[in-house]
C-alpha positions in Angstrom: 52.0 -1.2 8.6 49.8 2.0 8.6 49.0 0.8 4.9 47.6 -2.7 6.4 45.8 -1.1 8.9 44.1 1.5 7.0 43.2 -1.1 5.0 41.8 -3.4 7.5 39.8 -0.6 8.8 38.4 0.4 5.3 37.4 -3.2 4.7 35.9 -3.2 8.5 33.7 0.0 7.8 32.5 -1.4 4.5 31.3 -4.4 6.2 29.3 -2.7 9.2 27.8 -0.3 6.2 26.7 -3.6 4.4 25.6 -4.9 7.8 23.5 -1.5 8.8 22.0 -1.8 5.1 20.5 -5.4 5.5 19.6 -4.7 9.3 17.6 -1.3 7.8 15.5 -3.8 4.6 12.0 -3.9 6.0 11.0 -7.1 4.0 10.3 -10.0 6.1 11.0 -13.6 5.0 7.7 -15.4 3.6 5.8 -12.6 3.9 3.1 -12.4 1.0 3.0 -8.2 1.2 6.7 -7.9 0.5 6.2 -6.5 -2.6 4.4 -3.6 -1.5 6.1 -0.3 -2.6 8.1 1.1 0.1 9.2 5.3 0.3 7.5 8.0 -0.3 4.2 6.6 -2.3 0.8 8.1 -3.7 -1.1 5.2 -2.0 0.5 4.1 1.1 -1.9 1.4 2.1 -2.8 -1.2 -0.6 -5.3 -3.9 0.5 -5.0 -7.3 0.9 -6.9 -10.2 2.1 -6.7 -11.0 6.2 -4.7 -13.8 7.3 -6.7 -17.2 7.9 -3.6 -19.4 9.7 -1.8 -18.5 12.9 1.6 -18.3 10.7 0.1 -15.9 8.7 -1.2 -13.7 11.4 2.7 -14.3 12.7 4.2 -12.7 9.4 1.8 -10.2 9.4 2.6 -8.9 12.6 5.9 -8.3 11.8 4.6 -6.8 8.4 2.6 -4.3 10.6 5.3 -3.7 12.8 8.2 -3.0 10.4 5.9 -1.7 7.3 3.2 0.5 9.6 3.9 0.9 12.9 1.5 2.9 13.6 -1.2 1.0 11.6 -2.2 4.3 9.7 -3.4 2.3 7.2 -6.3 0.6 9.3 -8.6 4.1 9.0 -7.1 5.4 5.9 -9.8 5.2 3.7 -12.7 5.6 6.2 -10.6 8.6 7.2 -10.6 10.2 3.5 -14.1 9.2 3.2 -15.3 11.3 6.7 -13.2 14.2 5.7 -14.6 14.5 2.2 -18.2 14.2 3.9 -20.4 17.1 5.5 -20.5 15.3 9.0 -18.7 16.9 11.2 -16.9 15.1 14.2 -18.1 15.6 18.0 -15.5 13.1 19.6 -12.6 10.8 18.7 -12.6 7.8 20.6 -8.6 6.7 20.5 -7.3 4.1 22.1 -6.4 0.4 22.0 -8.6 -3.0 21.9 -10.6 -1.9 24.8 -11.8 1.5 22.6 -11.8 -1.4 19.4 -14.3 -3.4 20.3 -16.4 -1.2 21.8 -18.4 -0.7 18.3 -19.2 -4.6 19.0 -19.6 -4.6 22.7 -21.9 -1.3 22.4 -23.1 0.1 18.7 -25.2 2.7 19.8 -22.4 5.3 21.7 -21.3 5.6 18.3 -24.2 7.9 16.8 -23.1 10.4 13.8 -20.2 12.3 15.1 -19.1 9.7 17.8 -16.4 8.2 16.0 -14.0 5.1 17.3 -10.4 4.7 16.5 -9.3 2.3 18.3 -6.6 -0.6 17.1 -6.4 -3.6 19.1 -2.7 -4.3 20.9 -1.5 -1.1 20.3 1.0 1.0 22.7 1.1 4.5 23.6 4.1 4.9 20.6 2.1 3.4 17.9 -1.2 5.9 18.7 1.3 8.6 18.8 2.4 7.3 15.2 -1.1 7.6 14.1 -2.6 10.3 16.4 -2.3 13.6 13.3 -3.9 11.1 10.7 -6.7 9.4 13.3 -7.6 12.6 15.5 -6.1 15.8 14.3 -6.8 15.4 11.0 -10.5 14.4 11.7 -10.8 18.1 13.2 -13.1 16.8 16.1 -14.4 19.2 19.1 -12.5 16.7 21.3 -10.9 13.7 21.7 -10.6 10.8 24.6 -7.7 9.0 24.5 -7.5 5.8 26.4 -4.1 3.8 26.6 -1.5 1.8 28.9 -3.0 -1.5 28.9 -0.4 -3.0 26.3 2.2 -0.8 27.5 2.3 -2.4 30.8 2.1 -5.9 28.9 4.9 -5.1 26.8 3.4 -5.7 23.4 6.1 -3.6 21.5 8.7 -4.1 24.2 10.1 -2.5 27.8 9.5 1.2 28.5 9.3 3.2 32.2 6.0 4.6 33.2 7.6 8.3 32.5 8.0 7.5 28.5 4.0 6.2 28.6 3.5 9.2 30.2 5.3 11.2 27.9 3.3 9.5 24.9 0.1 10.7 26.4 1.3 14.3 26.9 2.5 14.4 23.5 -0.9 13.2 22.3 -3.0 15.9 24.7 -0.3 19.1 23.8 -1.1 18.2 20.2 -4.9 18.1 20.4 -4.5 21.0 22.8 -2.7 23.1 20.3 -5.5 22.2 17.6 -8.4 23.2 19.8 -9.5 20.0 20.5 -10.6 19.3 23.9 -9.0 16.0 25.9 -10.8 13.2 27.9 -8.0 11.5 29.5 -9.6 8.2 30.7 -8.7 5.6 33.1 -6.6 2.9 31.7 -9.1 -0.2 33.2 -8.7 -2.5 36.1 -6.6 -6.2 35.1 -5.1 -8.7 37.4 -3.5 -10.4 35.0 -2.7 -10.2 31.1 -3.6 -14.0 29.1 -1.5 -12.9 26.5 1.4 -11.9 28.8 1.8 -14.4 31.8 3.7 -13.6 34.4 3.2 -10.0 34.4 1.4 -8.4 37.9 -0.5 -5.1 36.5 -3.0 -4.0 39.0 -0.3 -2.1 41.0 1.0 -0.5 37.9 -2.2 0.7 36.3 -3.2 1.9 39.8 -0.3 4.2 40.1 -0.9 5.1 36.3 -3.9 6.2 36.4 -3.1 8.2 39.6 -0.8 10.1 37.4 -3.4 10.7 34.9 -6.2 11.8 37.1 -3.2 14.3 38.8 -2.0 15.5 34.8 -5.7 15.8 34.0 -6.2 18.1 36.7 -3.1 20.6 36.5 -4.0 20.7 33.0 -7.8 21.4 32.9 -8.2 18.1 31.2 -11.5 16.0 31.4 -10.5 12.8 33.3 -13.0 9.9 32.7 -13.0 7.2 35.3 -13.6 3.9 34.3 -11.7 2.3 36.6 -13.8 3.0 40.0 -16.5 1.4 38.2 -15.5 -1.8 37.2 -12.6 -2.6 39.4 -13.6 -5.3 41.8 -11.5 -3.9 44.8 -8.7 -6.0 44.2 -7.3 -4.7 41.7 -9.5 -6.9 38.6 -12.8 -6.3 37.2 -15.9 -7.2 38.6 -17.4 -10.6 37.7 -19.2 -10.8 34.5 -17.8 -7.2 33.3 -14.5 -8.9 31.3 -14.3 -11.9 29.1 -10.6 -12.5 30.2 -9.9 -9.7 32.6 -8.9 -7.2 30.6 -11.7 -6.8 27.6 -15.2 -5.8 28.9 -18.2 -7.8 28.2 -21.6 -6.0 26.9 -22.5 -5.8 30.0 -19.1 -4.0 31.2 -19.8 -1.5 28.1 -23.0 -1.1 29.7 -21.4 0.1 33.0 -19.0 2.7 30.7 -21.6 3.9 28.6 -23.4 6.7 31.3 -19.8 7.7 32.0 -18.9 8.1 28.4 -22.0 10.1 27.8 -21.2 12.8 30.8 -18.3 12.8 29.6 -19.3 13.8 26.0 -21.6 16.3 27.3 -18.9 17.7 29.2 -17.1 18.9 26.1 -20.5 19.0 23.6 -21.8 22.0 25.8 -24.9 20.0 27.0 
């Protein structure tokens, strides 16, 4: 009897350990990157042409997500090229879509030294991913790092306010410990996510950014608030300042741009 049980339980174990090794493959069905070398690689970002069809922006997604979490491989190569160049870096501008399209919404806060980092739909977990490669690295005299947003939507699944928080301490101890200096700014005023119905933010970013402005402080941290100037006093953005209540217009750019300057001055000695 102990035999056929030891048996059975052998034969159990060997199929959980075949189980745990399909469940760890990070190839995804139909995607056309699956070949890419996986491990410990010389060149860990090969390029390939951007999806043109809504099921190839699916499959990459879940490329991205099981293959480079963090995305390091977005700045890779602009990274090596700054780093092998003579210019050296004022201020990182980290952050999420909002920090992304700011190069389109407003070119010109980006003169030599002002240099954006931001990735569209990330969370606080994936900047944390690729905050040595995209700041630290970059050896800048400080860094703003702006995030939360797609936290509270849920892009990469549930969390509590106290792990976002402990992403963004993470992020400032480690530029602390570097000698850079931190802008922590304001995650920005939304009523409502389009990409994640149902969800009620305004309340949540309000108390977030409470806890920022209060962690700022206790930590002699630069805190840069956006919010109080775009918020419409319910909790969105003013009209005309958002093309979907969440992303800022030009014109919303326009409104950060003297508060992203003092705040640069702040840190640039000026």
């Amino acid at each position: 009897m102990r035999m056929v049980v030891g048996r059975v339980l052998l034969g159990v174990a060997a199929a959980l350990a075949g189980c745990s090794m399909a469940m760890a493959q990070t190839r995804i069905e139909g995607d056309p990157a699956a070949t890419d070398p996986v491990g410990i690689v010389s060149d860990p970002c090969p390029v390939h042409a951007p999806p043109t069809t809504s099921d190839g922006w699916r499959l990459w997604n879940l490329h991205m997500l099981t293959r480079d979490y963090g995305q390091i491989c977005r700045y890779h190569a602009a990274n090596l090229a700054l780093r092998s160049s003579a210019q050296p870096v004022r201020v990182v501008f980290f952050g999420d879509s909002i920090t992304d399209n700011w190069l389109k919404g407003d070119p010109s806060l980006f003169a030599p030294g002002i240099v954006n980092r931001g990735i569209s739909g990330q969370t606080t977990a994936q900047m944390l991913v690729r905050f040595r490669e995209d700041v630290i690295a970059l050896h800048p005299r400080a860094v703003q790092i702006m995030a939360g947003t797609n936290d509270i939507a849920g892009n990469t699944g549930a969390a509590t306010l106290e792990i976002v928080e402990g992403n963004i301490e993470t992020m400032a101890e480690l530029a602390r410990a570097h000698g850079i200096r931190v802008l922590l700014a304001s995650t920005l005023p939304a009523a409502a996510f389009p990409w994640s119905p149902g969800k009620q933010p305004a309340a949540t970013i309000v108390a977030f950014d409470h806890w920022l402005r209060g962690y700022a402080a206790q930590n002699r941290f630069a805190y840069v608030d956006y919010y109080g100037a775009l918020v419409d006093g319910a909790g969105g953005m003013k009209p005309g300042l958002s093309s979907d209540g969440v992303h800022p217009t030009p014109a919303g750019y326009a409104v950060m741009k003297p508060i992203a300057t003092a705040a640069i001055a702040t840190v640039s000695g000026r």
